[in-house]
Structure formats: structure tokens, C-alpha cells
C-alpha positions as CSV (number, residue, x, y, z in Angstrom):
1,X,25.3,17.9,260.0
2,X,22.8,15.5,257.8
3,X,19.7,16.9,257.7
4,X,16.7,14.1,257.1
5,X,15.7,15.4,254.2
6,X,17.7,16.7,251.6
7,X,15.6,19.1,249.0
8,X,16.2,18.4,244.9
9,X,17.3,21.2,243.1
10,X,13.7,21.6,241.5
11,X,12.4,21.3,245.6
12,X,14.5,24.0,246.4
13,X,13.1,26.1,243.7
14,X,9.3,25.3,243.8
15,X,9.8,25.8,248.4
16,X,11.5,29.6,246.9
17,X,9.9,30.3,244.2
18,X,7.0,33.2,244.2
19,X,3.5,32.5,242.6
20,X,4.3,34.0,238.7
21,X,7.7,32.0,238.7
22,X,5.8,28.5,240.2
23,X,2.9,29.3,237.3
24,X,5.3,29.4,234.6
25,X,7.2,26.3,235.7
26,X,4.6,24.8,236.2
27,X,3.6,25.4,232.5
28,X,6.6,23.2,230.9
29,X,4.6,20.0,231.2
30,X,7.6,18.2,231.9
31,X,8.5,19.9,235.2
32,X,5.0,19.5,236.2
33,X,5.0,15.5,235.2
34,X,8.0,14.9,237.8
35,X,5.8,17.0,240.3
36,X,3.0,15.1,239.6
37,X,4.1,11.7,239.8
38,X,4.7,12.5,243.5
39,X,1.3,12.9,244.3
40,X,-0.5,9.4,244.3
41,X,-3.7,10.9,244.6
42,X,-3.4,13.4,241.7
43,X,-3.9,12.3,237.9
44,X,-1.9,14.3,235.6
45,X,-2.2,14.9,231.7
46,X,-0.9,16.7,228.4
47,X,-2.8,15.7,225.3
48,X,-1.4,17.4,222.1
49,X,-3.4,19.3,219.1
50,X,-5.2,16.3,218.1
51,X,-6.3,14.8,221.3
52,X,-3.9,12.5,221.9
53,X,-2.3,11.8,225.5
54,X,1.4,12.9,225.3
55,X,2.6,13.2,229.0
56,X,0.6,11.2,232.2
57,X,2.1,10.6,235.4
58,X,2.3,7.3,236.8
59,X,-0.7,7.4,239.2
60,X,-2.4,7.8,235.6
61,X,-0.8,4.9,234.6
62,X,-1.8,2.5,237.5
63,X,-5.1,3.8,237.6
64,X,-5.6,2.6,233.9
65,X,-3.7,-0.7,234.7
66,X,-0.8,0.3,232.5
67,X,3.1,-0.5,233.6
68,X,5.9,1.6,233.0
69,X,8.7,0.3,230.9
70,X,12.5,0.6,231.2
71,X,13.7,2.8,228.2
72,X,15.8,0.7,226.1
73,X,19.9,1.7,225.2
74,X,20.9,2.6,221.7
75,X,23.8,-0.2,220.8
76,X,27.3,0.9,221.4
77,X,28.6,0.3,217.5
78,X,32.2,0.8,219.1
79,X,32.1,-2.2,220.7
80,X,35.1,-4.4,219.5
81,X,32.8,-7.4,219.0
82,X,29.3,-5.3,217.3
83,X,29.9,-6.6,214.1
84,X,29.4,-10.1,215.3
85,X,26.8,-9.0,217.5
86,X,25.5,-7.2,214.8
87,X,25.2,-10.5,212.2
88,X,22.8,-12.0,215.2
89,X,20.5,-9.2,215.1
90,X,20.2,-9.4,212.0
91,X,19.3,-13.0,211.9
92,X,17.0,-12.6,215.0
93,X,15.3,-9.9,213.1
94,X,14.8,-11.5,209.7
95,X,14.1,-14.9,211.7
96,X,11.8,-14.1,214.6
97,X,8.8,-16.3,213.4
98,X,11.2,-19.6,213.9
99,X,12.1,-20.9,217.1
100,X,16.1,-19.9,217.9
101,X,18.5,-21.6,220.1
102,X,21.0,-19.5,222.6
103,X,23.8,-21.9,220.9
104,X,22.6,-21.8,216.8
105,X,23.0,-17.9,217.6
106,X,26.3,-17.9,219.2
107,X,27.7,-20.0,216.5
108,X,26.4,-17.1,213.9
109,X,28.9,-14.7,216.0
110,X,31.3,-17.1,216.6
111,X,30.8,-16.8,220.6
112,X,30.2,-19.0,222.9
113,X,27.1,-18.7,224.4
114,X,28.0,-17.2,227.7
115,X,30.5,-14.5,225.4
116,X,27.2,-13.8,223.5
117,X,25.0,-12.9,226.4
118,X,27.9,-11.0,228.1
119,X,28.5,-9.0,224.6
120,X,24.6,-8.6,224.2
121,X,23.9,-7.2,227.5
122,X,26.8,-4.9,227.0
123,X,25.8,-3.6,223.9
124,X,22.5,-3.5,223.9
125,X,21.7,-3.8,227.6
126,X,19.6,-6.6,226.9
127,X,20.0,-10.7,227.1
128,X,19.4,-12.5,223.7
129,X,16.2,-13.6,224.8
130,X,15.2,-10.4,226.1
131,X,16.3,-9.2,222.2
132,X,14.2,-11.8,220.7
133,X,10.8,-11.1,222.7
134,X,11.6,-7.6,221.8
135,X,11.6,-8.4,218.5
136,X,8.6,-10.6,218.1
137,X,6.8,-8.1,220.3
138,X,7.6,-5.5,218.0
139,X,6.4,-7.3,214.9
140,X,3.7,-8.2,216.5
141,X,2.6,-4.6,216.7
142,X,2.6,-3.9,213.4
143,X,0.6,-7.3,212.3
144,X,-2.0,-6.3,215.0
145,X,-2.5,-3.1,212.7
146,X,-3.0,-5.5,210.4
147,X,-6.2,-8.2,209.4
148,X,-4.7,-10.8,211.2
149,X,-6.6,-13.1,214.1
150,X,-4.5,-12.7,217.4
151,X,-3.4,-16.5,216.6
152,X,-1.9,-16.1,213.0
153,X,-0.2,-12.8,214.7
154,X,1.4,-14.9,217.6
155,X,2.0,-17.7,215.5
156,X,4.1,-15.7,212.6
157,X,6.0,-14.0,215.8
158,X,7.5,-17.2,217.0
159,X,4.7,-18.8,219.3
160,X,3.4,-21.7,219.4
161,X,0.2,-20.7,221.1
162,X,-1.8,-17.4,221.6
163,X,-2.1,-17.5,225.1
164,X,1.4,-17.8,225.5
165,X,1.7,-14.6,223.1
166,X,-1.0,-13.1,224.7
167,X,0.5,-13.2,228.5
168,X,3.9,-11.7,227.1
169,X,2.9,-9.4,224.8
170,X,0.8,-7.9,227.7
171,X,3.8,-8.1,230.0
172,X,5.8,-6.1,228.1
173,X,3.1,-3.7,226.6
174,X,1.3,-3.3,229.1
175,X,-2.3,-4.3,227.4
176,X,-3.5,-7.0,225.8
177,X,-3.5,-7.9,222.1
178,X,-7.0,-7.1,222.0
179,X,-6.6,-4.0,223.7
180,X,-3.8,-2.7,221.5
181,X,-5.5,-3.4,218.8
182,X,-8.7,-1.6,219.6
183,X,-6.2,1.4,220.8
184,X,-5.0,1.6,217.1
185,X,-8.2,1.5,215.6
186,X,-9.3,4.2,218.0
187,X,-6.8,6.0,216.4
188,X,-6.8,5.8,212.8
């Protein structure tokens, strides 16, 4: 018989367990994160030694206007064709400020451009373009740490305009330029 619902293994145990045992799971902060992202009303925090937030749930998150990201895959350097694959990255990582063709990088691998996408996604779980915002957004968080204006930032990251820059970077940050940049001089 199917019941309606069906109880996690962590469900089972929190519906079981008795107060001590519920207080001291409740203590690893990363039992109590999946608990707490369950409740939409609740907003739930760990900050470490020095103040800084290490664990919030996602109604956290949303309250704050921050989006949660995908995690990204480490490459599979097994991969019959990842040292081809591997001669793109580099040139997308040493080349990021310059604008970069689907074809000019298949040609570095000696791929056609649909065998280059396949092979990309496969290894890295991500499209070539999708690998080159990645890597323009991650320069771009290092020069922000830097004494640069937002537009010589997005401009040495590949794009032609800041507000172009600006609207990606925040897409796949989840704040601003600005805001990231205030948020690392908040820390320093």
C-alpha cells in the first residue's frame, strides 16, 4: 500500500527521536540547514568566529534578494578528448577580455562546433558560453577587489558595455557589481 507521504530518513528520526537526541542534531548546523529550509517562515543562520555568515537557509536568501546557484562539476580529466578540451580552457582563460567565437574555439580543439559543446557539457557540465561567462565573471571578482570603475572592470572582462556586465554579473552572483564590491570592503 502507498502511503501519501513517505518520511526521509532524517523525518523518520526527528518524528522518533526524544528531546536530548533532537537537541544534539539539531546542533550540527548542517542537519538543522535542511530542516530549516523547509520552513518559509523561519530565517536560519551560522556565522563562524569572526562574524561571518557561513550556513543560511534559503528563505534567508530570498528575503535578502540573493539566488541560489547550481554547484559546478569538477572536469572529468579521463575524458578521451580533455586534452583538447583542455587547450580551450586555457585559451578562454588567458583570452576572456576578447570577444571569442564558438567556431575560432573549436578549431583550437580540432572539434567541430557541435563536438565541442557536446565534449564541454560532458566534461565540465557546462556549454562553452556558459564557461566563458564563468570565466569573465570570475575575473571580474577579483578586479572589483581592485581600484577599478565598474566600466574598466566589464570592459577588461570581455564587454562591451557595463550595463550589459552589470545585468550578468548579477544574474549569476546574485548582487550587483556595486554590491559585491561594497560586500568586500565590508570585509577587509
Amino acid at each position: 500500500m502507498q502511503y501519501p507521504h513517505t518520511l526521509s530518513y532524517k523525518q523518520a528520526v526527528c518524528t522518533t527521536a526524544g528531546p536530548q537526541q533532537m537537541a544534539q542534531m539539531l546542533a550540527d548546523p548542517f542537519f538543522a540547514e535542511v530542516l530549516f529550509d523547509q520552513l518559509t517562515d523561519v530565517a536560519f543562520f551560522v556565522k563562524d568566529i569572526n562574524g561571518y555568515y557561513t550556513i543560511v537557509n534559503r528563505t534567508l536568501m530570498q528575503r535578502c534578494g540573493y539566488h541560489i546557484s547550481r554547484d559546478l562539476y569538477i572536469p572529468d580529466k579521463n575524458h578521451p578528448v580533455y586534452q583538447r578540451i583542455a587547450h580551450v580552457v586555457s585559451y578562454v582563460q588567458q583570452h576572456y577580455s576578447e570577444q571569442m567565437k564558438l567556431e575560432g574555439l573549436a578549431q583550437i580543439a580540432n572539434l567541430s562546433v557541435t563536438q565541442l559543446e557536446r565534449y564541454m557539457q560532458r566534461i565540465f557540465q557546462l556549454t562553452p558560453k556558459q564557461f566563458i561567462m564563468k570565466t569573465r565573471i570570475e575575473a571580474a571578482t577579483h578586479l572589483l577587489g581592485q581600484e577599478h570603475t565598474i566600466s574598466e572592470v566589464a570592459y577588461a572582462c570581455g564587454y562591451a558595455d557595463h550595463s550589459a556586465f552589470s545585468r550578468q554579473f548579477k544574474t549569476a552572483v546574485g548582487i550587483s557589481p556595486i554590491n559585491y564590491r561594497k560586500l568586500l570592503l565590508s570585509q577587509v
